[in-house]
N, C-alpha and C positions, 0 to 999 in steps of 0.2 A: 704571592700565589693566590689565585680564583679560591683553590679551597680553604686557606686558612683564616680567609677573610668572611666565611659564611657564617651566621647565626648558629648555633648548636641550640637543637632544643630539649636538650638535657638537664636535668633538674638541680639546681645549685640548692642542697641538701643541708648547709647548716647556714648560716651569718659567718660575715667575716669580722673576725677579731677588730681590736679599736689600734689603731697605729699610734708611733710616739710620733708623734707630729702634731702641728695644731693648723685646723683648717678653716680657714675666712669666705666669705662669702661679700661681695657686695650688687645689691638686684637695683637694678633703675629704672622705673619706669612712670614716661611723660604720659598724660593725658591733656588736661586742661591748660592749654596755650593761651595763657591772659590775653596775651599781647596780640591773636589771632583772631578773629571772628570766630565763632562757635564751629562753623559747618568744618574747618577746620580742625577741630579738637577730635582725638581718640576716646576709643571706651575703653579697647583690650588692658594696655600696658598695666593699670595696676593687678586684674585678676592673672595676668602673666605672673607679674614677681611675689604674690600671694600664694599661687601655684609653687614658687621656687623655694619659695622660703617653706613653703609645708615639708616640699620633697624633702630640702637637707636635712632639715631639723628633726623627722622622725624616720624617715628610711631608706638616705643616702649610705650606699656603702662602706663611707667612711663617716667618721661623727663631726658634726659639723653645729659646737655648741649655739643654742639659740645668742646670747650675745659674741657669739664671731660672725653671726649675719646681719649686715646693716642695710634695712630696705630704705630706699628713696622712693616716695611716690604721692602723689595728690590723691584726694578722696578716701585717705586709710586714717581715722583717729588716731595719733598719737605719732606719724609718722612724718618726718620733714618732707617736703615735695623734692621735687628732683630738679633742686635750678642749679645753676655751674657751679657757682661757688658751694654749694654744699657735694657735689660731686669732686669737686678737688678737694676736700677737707675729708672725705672719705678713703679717698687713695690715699692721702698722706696718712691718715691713722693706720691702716694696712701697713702702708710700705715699714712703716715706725715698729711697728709690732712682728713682722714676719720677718723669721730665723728660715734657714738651710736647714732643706726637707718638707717645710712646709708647704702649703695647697691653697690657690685663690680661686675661687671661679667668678668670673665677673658675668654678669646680664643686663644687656643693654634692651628696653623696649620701648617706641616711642617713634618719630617720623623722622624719618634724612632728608638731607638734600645736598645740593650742590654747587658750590662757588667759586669763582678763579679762583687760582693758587695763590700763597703769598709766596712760593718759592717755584718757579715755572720748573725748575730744573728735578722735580724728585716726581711729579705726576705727568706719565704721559698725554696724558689728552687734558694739559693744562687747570686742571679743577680739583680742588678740594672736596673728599665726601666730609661731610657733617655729619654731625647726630646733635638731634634739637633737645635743649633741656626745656624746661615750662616757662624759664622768665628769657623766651629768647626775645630777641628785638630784631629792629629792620639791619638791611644791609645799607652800611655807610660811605659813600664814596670818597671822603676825606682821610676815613684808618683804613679802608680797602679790607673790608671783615663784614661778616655777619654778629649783632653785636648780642654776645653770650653764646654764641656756637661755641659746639667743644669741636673742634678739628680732627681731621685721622694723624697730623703727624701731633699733636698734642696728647692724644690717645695712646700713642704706642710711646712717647715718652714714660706717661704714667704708668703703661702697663711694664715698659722695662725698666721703671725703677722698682718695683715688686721683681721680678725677674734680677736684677742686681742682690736683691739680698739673698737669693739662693734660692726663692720659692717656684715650685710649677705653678704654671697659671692655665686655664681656662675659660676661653672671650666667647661671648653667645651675644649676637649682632641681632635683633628681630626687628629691621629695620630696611628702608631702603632709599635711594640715594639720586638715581634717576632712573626713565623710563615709562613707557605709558603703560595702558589697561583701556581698552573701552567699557565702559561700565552698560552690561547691553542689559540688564536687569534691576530699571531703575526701583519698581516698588521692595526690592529687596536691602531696605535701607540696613540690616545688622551686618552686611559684608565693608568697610571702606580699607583704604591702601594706603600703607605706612610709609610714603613719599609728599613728602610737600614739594610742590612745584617753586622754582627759585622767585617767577615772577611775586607771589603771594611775600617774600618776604623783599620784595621793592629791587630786583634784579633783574637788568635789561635782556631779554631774551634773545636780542640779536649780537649784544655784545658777547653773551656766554656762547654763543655761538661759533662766535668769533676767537675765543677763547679756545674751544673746542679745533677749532679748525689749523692751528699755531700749533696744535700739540705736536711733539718727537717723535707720533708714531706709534705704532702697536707691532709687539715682535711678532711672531709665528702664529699663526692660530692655533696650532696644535699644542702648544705651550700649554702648561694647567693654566687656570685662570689663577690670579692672584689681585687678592683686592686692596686694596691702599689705605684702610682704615688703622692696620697696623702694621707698619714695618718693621718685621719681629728681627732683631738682632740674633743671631746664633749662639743654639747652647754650646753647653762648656764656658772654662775661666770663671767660673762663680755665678755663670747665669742660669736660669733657671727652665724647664721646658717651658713650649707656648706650643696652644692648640687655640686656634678660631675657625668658629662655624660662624657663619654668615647664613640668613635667611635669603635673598639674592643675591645676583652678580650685578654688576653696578649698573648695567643698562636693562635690567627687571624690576617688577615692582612688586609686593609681600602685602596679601593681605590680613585683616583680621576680620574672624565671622564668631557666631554664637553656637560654642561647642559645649561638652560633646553630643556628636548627631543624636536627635531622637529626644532628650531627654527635656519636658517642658520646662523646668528651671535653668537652662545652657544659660552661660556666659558669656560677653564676649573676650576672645582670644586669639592672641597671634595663633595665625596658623603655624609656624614653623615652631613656636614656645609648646603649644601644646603635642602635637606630633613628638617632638625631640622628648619631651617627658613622658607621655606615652609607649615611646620606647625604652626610655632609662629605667621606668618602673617595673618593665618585662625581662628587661638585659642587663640589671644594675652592674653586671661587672662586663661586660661588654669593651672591647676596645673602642677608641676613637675611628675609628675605621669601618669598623662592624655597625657602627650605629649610623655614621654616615649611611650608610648603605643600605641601611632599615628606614631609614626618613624617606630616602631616595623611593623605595619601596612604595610606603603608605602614600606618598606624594602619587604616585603613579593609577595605586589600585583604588584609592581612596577620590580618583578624581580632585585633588584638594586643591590644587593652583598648578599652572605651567611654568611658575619659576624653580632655576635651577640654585638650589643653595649651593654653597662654597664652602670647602673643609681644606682647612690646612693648617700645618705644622706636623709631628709625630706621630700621625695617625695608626700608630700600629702599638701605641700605648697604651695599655689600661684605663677605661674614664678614671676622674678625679684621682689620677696616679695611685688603685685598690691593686687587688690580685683579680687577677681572670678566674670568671664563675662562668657556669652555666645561663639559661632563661630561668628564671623564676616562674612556680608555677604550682604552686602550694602553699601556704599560710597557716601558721600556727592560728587557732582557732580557744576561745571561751563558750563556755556553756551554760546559761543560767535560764531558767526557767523551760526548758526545752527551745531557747533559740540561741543559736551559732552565732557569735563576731568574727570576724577577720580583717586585718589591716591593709586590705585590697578591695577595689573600686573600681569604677570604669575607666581611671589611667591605666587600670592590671589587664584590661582588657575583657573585665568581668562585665556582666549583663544580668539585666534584671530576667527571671526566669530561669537562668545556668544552671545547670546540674553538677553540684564538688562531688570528689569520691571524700569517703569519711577515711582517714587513716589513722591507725592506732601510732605509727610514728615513722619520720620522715620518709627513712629508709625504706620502708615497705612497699612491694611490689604492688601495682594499682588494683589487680587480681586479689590483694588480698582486703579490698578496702572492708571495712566494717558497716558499710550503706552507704545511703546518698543525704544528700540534701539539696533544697532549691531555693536561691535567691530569691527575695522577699522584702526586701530592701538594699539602695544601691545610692552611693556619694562619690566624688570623685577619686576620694582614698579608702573608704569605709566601706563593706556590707554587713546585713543579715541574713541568715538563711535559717530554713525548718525542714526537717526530717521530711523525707518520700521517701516511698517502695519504688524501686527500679529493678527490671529480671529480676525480683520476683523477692528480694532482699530487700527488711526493712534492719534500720536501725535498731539491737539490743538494748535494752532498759539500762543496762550498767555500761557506762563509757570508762574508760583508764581517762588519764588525766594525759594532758601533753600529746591532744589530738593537731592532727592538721588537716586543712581541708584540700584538697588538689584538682584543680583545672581539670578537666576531663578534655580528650581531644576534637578541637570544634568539628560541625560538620560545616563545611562550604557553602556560601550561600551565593549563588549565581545567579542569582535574579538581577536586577538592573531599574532601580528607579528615575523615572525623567520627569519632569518638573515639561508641564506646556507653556508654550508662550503664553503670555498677558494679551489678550484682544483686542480688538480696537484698531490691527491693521488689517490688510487687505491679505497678507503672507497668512496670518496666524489664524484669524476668520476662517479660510482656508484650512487650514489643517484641522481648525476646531469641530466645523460642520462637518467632517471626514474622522470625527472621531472614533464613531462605531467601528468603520472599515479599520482603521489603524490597529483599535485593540484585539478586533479578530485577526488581522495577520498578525499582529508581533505574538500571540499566544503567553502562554502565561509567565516568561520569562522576563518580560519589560513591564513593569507596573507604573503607568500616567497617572500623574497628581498633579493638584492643581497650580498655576501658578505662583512661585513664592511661597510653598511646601517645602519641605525636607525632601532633597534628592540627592542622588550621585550626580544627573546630569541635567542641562537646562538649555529646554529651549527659546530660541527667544528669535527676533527680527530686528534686524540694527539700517536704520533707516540713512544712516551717514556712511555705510560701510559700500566695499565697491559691489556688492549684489544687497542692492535694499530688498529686491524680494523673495527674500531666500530663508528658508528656517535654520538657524546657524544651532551648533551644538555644539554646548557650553562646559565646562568643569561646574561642580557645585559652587561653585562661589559668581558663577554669573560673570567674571573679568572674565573675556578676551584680549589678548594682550599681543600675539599673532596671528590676522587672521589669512596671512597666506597656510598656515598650515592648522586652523582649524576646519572641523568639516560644516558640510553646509548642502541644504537639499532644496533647489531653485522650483519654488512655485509654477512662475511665466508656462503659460501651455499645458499645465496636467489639470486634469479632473481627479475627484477628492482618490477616490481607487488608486491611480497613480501616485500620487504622493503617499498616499498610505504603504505601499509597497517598498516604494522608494525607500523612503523616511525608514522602515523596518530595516530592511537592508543595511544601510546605514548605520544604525543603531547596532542590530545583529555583529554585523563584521568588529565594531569597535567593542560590543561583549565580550566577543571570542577571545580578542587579544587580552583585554581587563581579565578575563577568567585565566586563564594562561598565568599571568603576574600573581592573582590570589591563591593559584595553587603551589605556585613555586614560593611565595612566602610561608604558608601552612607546612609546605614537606620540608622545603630550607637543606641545608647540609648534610642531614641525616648523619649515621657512622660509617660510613663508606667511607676504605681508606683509598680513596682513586683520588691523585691529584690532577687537575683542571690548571690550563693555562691558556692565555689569549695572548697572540700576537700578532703585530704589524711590520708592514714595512711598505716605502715610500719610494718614488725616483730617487729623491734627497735623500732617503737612508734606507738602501738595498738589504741591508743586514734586519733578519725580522729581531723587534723589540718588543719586552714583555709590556702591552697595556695595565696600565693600574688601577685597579678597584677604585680606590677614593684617591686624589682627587676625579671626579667625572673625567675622561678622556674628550678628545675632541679628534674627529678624524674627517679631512678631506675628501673631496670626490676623488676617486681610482684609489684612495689608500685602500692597501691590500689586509687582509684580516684570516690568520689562520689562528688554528686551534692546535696544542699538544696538551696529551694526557697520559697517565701513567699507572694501569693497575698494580696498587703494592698488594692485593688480597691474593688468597689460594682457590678462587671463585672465578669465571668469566662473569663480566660485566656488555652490557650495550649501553652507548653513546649515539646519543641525537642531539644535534645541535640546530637550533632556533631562532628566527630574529624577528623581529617585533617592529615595524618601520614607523614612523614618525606620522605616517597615513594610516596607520591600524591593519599594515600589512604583517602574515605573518608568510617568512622564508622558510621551508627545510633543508639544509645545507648539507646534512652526513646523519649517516644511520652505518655505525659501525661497531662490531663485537673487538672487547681487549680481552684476551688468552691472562692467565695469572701472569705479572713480568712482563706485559705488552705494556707497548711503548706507541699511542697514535699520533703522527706528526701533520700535519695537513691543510691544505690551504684550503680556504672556504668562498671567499668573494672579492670582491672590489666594491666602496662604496660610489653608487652609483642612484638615478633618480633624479626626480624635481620635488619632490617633496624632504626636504630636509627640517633637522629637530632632534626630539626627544628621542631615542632610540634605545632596546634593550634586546641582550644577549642570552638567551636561556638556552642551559643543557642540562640535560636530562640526562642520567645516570641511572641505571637499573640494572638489578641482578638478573644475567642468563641461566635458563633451564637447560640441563642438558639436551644437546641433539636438539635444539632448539632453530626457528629461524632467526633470525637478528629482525630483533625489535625496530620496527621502524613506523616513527609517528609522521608518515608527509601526510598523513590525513590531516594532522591540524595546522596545514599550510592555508592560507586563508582563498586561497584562490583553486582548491582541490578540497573539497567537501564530501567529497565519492566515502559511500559505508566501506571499510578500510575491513582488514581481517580482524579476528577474532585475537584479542592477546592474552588471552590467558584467564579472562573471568576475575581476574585481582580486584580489589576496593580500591589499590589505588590507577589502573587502569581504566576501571569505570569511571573513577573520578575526571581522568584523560579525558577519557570521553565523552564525560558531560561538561568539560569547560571546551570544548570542542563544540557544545551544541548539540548531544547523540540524540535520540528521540523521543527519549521519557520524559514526561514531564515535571519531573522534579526540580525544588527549586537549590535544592540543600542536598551533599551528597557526604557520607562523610570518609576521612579518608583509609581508612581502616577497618576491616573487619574483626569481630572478637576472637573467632577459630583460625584466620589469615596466620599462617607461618612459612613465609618466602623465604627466610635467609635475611641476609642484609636489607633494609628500609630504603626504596631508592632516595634518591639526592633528587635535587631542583638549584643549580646556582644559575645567577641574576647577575648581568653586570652593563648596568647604566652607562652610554654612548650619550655623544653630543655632534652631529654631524653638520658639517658646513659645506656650499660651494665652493670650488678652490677659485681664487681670481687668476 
């Protein structure tokens, strides 16, 4: 169900007990490819399994003793690098040591790629994914192998002989296998992509082609995707569960940049390593499902990359098989000298400047906090903070003991940073000398920085691309990877005023949507007992089917897309339903009140369009006032912009309004008032589309 798969951001109030199990870890990550030219070699993968190995060892929800964690990685003192054979001597110590009940998580970071099969008959488009260890070597045409590749069916061996002795296991792929990127932002050298092309390790690019073109065939597109790295054999009979995330699908490509945003000491990091921790740090007991779905998210709102990770196996299971908690969002707290610690950082989501409430203990209602404090120092797991007066309350001279500190609820920040292109073309020139006019139309909601600055978005002029003079706009990482469905504002014919407009517009419209996603992450599930459901149906299957949360669905042109919902409260409720097109369209499809015991059943669209992609499902769930109108938001259809009525004056209705674009010029909105008491907190569920042309 839509609703049981949402976030909850209720506060997970103690620690979870220590289970009788014992839980392994093994983190891999390549960088330095001897056998490769340099330009070749990564940075991220060791600060990735440094990251993993911090998470379990101090604030994984289950304990995860430092030596049950075995890193592999080059440039760490004291640590073996990650060539095959020490990779296979790892699995075997694991497999040797884990008993029924126990936990593995495995992490894979480092570059893929791709090679014919040795076996044609178990890969359909005849190729092997790889993951590269550090002493990999060329490809041989006498053993027909790449020499020291670990293979995907070699991989799911070793992972189901851990699965054979009764352990669950968890596979994290940050890695990628085939696929391009255009890299339209060359001086932005801390972004590269975790694919090595086959040719680079001495493999004929017409033959893998050729390879490719022999393949069996691809079933249904609608099918989840499933990737071939590991062919998990099925639980039960003594085997153990299996869950893998993949950072892409085999025909994408996964980069790594220098995270987190903002901070001048960032690292480089797999994007998808970092994100998935970022969330596990806020969610620690979160299902596999729910987190999928939180990546999916940040991926979206965070601009971060166009590829679509891949979740599968039991996704409705608790991470590292814990008990289901809440979001994390308070931290026991030390005191010494007048300054605060706490065991949260900027994976917690925390920021330098933050305002915590002061709580005398857990449980306590945020109302009754004992003051404030404000960050003052900030690490990826760590901060400090010092006392501030807030409304008008300072911190008491005598503190109890067994304080904790609690997240306060963020406010919104809608502004939208862009990155200009680099000069020196004919397009960019162009837009540059047209600066002034640009900044005075976009007003203060888009903030331009310079080229290869910290932004959300980037622009840039790709001279190979089928419009060289066009200003293309980029995710933050500068890859373009499709550029039929990125957008793009064509110089030829305008004076700088016109592009300036243009370009706004452009910009504008895809805010709108991006705001839309950031509000629906912040409000999330709320306690509204209204269950949400999405379904389809097809010529081929008339009968509507429930779509599922994770894995990402895929839906054809004219598949059909209705919605059922169900108020369990003693409350009416309003239902609007939203879509978000792959062109930064947004749709209003229904605006309808459920009576306590209503039941809404109802078709909504056909997928339909030339722009196909990424796509996302948002409904809006709100409590009705009596003798109320029904709420309806087609004002933030993107193509109906019209001042829409008056809803009620709510915090979180202004908030509607200003990721809408309303007319105040705030950049930051937040989403709740202190004296606001509506009733029930509305909902915001999200649910991530992958749409195709039918052939």
């Amino acid at each position: 169900m839509f609703r049981s798969l949402c976030l909850t951001t209720a506060l997970a109030l103690v620690a979870l007990p220590a289970m009788a199990r014992e839980n392994y870890a093994i983190l891999i990550g390549a960088n330095q490819y001897q056998n490769l030219d340099e330009r070749w070699w990564l940075r991220g993968p060791k600060n990735d399994v440094e990251l993993v190995a911090t998470y379990l060892t101090t604030e994984a929800p289950v304990p995860f003793p430092a030596d049950h964690v075995t890193l592999l990685t080059d440039g760490v003192e004291g640590v073996q690098p990650a060539t095959l054979g020490a990779i296979r001597d790892a699995f075997a110590k694991v497999t040797a040591e884990a008993q029924p009940g126990d936990f593995v998580y495995l992490h894979f970071s480092g570059h893929g790629t791709q090679a014919p099969a040795t076996h044609d008959d178990t890969e359909l488009d005849g190729l092997d994914e790889l993951f590269l260890p550090v002493d990999i070597g060329p490809w041989s045409d006498s053993v027909g192998a790449v020499e020291n590749a670990l293979v995907d069916d070699e991989i799911g061996r070793l992972i189901d002989g851990i699965r054979a002795k009764g352990a669950d296991v968890w596979v994290v792929f940050d890695s990628c296998h085939s696929g391009t990127a255009t890299r339209a932002v060359e001086a932005d050298d801390e972004v590269r992509t975790r694919q090595l092309d086959p040719s680079v390790l001495g493999l004929d690019p017409a033959a893998m082609e050729d390879v490719a073109s022999r393949g069996i065939g691809e079933e249904d597109p609608r099918a989840a995707a499933v990737s071939d790295v590991a062919d998990a054999a099925p639980a039960g009979e003594g085997m153990g569960n299996f869950v893998a995330f993949y950072a892409a699908q085999t025909n994408e490509v996964t980069p790594e940049k220098n995270l987190p945003k903002g901070k001048p000491d960032r690292k480089p990091h797999g994007v998808f390593t970092y994100t998935l921790f970022e969330t596990l740090a806020e969610y620690p007991s979160a299902t596999y499902g729910q987190i999928a779905q939180e990546v999916l998210r940040k991926y979206s709102v965070k601009n971060l990359a166009k590829t679509t990770p891949l979740f599968e196996g039991d996704l409705d299971a608790v991470a590292f098989s814990g008990a289901e908690g809440g979001r994390v969002a308070q931290w026991p707290a030390t005191v010494e000298g007048g300054s605060f610690s706490l065991p949260a950082g900027e994976l917690h989501g925390l920021s330098q400047g933050a305002v915590l409430a002061v709580m005398a203990t857990a449980a306590d209602p945020t109302e009754a906090a004992l003051g404030y404090v404000e960050v003052t120092g900030i690490d990826t797991f760590t901060a400090t903070a010092t006392a501030v007066e807030k409304d008008g309350k300072a911190l008491p001279a005598e503190l109890p003991k067994g304080l904790y500190l609690r997240k306060l609820d963020d406010a919104l920040d809608f502004t939208l940073t862009v990155a200009l292109p680099e000069p020196g073309t004919a397009p960019a020139d162009a837009l540059l000398a047209a600066l002034d006019t640009l900044t005075a139309e976009a007003g203060p909601r888009l903030n331009f920085v310079a080229a290869g600055a910290e932004a959300d978005l980037r622009l840039a002029v790709i001279p190979d691309s089928p419009r060289p003079d066009a200003i293309w706009v980029l995710p933050a990482t500068g890859l373009a990877d499709d550029l039929s469905t990125t957008p793009s504002v064509g110089t030829a014919g305008k004076d700088g005023a016109t592009l300036a407009v243009t370009l706004t517009d452009t910009l504008a419209h895809m805010s709108k949507a991006l705001n839309l996603m950031k509000l629906g992450g912040a409000v999330g599930g709320g306690d509204m007992q209204v269950e949400v459901e999405m379904l389809t149906r097809n010529v081929d299957t008339p009968a509507l089917t429930p779509l599922p949360v994770s894995p990402v669905p895929v839906l054809l042109s004219n598949d059909e897309v209705h919605v059922l919902a169900k108020n369990h409260m003693d409350v009416p409720v309003d239902v609007n339903v939203l879509y978000i097109g792959a062109d930064y369209s947004i749709s209003h499809w229904a605006a309808e009140r459920l009576q306590p015991g209503d039941e809404l059943k109802k078709g909504l669209f056909a997928i339909g369009g030339e722009v196909m992609g990424q796509e996302r499902m948002i409904v809006i769930v709100t409590p009705a006032k009596p003798q109320s109108p029904v709420e309806n938001l087609s004002y933030l259809a993107q193509d109906a912009l019209e001042t829409t009525r008056s809803l009620g004056g709510s915090a979180f209705n202004d908030a509607l309004t200003e990721a809408g674009f309303g007319e105040t010029t705030r950049g930051a909105v937040a989403l709740s008032a202190p004296e606001e008491d509506t009733g029930p907190a509305p909902m915001i569920l999200q649910m991530e589309l992958r749409t195709k042309a039918a052939n």
